[in-house]
N, C-alpha and C positions, 0 to 999 in steps of 0.2 A: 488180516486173513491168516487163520493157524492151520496147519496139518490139512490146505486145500479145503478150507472152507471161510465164509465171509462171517466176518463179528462184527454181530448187528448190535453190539452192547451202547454205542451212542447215538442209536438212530433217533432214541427218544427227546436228545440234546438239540436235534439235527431241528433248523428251522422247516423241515418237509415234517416233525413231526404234529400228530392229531391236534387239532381246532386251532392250528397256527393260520390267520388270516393272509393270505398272499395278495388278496384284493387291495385290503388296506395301504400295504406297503406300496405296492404300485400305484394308486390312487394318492397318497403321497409323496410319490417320486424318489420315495426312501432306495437304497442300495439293496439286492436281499444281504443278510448276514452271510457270511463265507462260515462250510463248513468246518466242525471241531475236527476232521477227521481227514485225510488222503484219501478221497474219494474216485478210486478207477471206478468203470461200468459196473455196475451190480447185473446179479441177473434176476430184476423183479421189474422187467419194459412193459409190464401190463399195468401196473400202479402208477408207474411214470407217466405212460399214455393218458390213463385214465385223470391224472392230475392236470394233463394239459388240457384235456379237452374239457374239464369241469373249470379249469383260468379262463380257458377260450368260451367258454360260454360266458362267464362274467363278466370278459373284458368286451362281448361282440356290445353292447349298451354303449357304453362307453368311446367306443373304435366309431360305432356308428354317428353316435353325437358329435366326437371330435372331428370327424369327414367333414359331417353337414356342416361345420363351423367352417373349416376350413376352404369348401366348394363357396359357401357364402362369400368371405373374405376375398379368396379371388376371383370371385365374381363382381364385389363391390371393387376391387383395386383390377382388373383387366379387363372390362369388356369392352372392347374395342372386336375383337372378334365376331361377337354375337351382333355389335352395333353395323361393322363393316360388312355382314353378311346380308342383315338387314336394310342395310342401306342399296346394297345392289340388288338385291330382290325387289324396291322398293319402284314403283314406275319411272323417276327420274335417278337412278341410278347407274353406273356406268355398267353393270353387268344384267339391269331390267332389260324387259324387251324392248327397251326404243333405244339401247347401245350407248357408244363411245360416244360418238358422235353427238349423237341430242343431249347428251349429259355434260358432252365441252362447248355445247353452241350454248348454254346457259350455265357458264361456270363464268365469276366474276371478273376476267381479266377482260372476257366479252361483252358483257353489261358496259363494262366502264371505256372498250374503245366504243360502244352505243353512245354512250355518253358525251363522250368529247367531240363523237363525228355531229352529234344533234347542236354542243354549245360551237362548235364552230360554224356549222351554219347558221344560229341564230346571229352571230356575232358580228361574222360580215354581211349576212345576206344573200348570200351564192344561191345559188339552187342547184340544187343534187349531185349533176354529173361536174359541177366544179368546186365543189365540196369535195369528192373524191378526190378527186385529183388533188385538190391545196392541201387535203387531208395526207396524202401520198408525199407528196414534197417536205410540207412541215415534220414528218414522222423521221422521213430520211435525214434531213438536211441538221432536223436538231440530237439524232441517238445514234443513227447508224454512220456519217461522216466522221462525227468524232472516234469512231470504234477503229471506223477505216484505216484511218489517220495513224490511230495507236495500232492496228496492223503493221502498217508502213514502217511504223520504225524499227521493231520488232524484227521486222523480213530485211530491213537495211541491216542488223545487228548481227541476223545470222550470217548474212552476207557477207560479211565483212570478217567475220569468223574463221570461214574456210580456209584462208589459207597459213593463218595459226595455226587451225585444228590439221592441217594438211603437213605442215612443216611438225607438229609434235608426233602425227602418228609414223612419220619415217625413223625418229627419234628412239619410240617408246618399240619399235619391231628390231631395230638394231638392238637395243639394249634387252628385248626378250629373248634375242638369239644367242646373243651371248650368256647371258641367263642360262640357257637353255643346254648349250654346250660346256659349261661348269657343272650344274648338276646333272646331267644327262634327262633332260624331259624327250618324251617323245610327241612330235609332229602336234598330237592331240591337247596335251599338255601345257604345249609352248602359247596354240590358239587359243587356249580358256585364262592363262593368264596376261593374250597380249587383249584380250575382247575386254577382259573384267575391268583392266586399266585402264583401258582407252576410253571405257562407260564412264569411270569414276571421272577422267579427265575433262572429257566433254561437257560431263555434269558440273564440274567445277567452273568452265568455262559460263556455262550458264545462267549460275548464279551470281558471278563476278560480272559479270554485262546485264545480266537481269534479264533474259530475252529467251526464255524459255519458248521452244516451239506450240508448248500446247495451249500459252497466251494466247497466238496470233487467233485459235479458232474463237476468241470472246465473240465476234462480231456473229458467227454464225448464230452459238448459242442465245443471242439479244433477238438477232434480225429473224429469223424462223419462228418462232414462237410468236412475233409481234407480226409477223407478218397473217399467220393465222388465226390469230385473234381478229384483227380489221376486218379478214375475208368473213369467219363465221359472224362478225357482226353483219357486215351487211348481206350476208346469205338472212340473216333475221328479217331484217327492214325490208327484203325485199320477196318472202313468202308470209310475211303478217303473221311473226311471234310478234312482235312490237305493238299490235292494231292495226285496224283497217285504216284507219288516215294515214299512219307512217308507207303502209305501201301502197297507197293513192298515189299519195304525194313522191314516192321512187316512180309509178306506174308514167306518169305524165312530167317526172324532170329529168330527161336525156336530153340528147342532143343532135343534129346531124341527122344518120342514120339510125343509131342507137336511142329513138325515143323511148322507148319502155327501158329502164334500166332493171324491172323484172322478168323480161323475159329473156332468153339467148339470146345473141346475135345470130340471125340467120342468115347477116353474108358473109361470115367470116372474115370480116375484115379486122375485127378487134383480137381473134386468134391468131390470127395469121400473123398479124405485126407483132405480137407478144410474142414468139418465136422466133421471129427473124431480128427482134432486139436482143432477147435473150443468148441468139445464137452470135451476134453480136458481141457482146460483153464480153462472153467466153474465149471467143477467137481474139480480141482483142486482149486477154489476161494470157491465153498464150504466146501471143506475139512479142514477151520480153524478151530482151536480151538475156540469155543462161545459157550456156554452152552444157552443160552439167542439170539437163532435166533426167530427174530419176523414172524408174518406172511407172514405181506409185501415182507422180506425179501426173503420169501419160493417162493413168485409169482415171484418175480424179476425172482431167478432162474431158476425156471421153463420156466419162459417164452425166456428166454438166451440158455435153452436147444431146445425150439421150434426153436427158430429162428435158431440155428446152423443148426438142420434137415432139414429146409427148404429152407436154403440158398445151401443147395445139386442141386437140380433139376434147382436152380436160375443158378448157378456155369456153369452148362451143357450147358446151351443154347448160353451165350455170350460168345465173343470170349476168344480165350483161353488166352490172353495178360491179362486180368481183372482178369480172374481165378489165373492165374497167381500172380499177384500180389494180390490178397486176400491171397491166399495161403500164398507168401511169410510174407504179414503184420502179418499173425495169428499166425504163427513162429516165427519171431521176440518178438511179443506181447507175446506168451507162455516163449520165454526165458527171459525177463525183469518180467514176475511174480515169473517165477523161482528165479533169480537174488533178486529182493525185499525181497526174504525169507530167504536171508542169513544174520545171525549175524551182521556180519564184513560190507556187504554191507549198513546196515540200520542204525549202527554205523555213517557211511560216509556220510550218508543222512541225519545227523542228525534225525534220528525218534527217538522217546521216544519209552522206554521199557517197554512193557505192560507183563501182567498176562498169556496172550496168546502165548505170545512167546515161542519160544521153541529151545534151543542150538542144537539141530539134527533136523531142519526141511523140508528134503531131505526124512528121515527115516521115519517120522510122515505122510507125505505124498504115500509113497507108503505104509506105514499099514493102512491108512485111505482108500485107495483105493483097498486094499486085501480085508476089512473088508467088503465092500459096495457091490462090486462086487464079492467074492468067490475067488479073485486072490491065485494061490498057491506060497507061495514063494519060 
């Protein structure tokens, strides 16, 4: 630029000069050439435009083509969207109009306790309502006592914990305080590094014993799910997804009172006692010796007494085959907590001997339930 004006003397050199192909280069992926010249703004923004919008027209072919490749491509490597939308739209889908529900009463972990409730009964012979039941016991006695057991040790180890972890955090508060009074921390301060420590310490503890709190919940995670799979099987068997002879043959093998095992019970007698076992169990898992129940603890329970009561008027409605087997499971389950509370048995389980123990825990049990309730003995 001389005397306030621009020298256009190498525009011609300039790769923007006349019949220079800009497609081409691009289309080859080539670099453009850098100009021969210190190019600030010019002021010719109407040629400039005019050059982009005659690229932009050439390259919209192009841009287009490479889209549609591209939309292909991930459409060939991710449809899992289109397939999951399609699938819940689809009548047996979990988001079709027959729901969650009809879509996990025919989802395969349910087929297959069909399966095993049908080879067990051929195998012994039982008929129906004691197929349930032996189905209920066998389930418990071989998946969820083991878990129990591996609980047991688990709640012996934290047990036995406390009062290390009790003796280090008087430890680790002394030495935050002084900490604390060297470099001058304030109140606030002093709590985030005596919290952060005592976290890590705990955690250490953990690992060194192996007895992580959130192992103990394995048994929930096993025993919930399997338990709902048996019920929605035989919610199957007994409104005839299976066939009309599989619910024949439920219609005519009850027992007792409960002869149709597809209909409710309408005396309530098989509700009733599933809640007053259930309520059972519970008060019997509160009744340990722990001087030191936390809050939490208190809701848990609580809320394990709710659900017993309400799982009553649940019980009454479906057929009686499910009631059935709730019932039997909560029986079982009541005698393997009994069972865990025996010396000799916890012995064989390898559980460690905690503080809480007790050589008559049979005795402790029903004084703890005298005491609670006014029982006369």
């Amino acid at each position: 630029m001389a005397g306030g004006r621009w020298d256009y003397s190498n525009l011609h050199s300039s790769p923007y000069q006349s019949g220079y192909n800009i497609m081409q280069v691009m289309e080859r992926g080539a670099a453009l050439p850098s100009l021969p010249f210190p190019c600030p703004q010019p002021p010719w923004r109407p040629r400039r435009g005019a050059l982009r919008r005659r690229a932009g027209r050439a390259c919209a072919p192009r841009e287009e083509a490479v889209g549609m490749w591209r939309l292909a491509r991930a459409g060939a490597r991710a449809p899992p969207a289109l397939a999951v939308a399609a699938a819940a739209a689809a009548p047996g889908g979990p988001g079709g109009p027959e729901g969650w529900y009809e879509w996990a009463a025919r989802s395969a972990p349910v087929h297959w306790a069909e399966g095993g409730l049908a080879a067990l009964q051929e195998a012994t012979g039982l008929p129906c309502w004691a197929a349930i039941a032996c189905g209920a016991a066998v389930l418990r006695s071989a998946v969820t006592l083991p878990l129990a057991a591996h609980q047991g040790r688990l709640l012996a180890k934290l047990e036995n914990l406390q009062p290390e972890i009790k003796e280090l955090t008087k430890r680790l508060r002394y030495e935050v305080s002084v900490r604390g009074k060297q470099l001058g921390w304030s109140e606030k301060v002093a709590r985030f590094h005596f919290t952060k420590n005592m976290r890590r310490i705990v955690t250490e503890l953990y690992v060194r014993d192996n007895c992580h709190p959130f192992k103990a919940t394995l048994l929930l995670w096993v025993q919930i799910p399997m338990w709902v799979c048996v019920s929605l099987a035989l919610r199957n068997c007994s409104v005839g997804a299976l066939g009309s002879a599989v619910q024949e043959q439920f219609s005519s093998g009850g027992a007792l009172w409960f002869t149709d095992l597809t209909a409710p019970d309408s005396t309530w007698i098989l509700p009733v006692s599933l809640g007053l076992v259930n309520l059972l169990v519970v008060e019997i898992f509160a009744s340990q010796k722990n001087p030191q129940v936390s809050r939490f603890q208190k809701l848990v329970t609580n809320f394990f007494r709710v659900v017993s009561v309400v799982m009553i008027p649940i019980a009454a409605t479906v057929p009686s085959s499910m009631a059935l087997y709730w019932l039997s499971s909560s029986l079982v389950g009541l005698s393997h907590n009994l069972l865990l509370r025996s010396p000799t048995f916890r012995r064989l389980c390898c559980i460690p001997r905690t503080k809480s123990d007790s050589d008559t825990p049979y005795r402790d049990i029903m004084a703890a339930l005298a005491a609670k309730y006014s029982f006369k003995k």
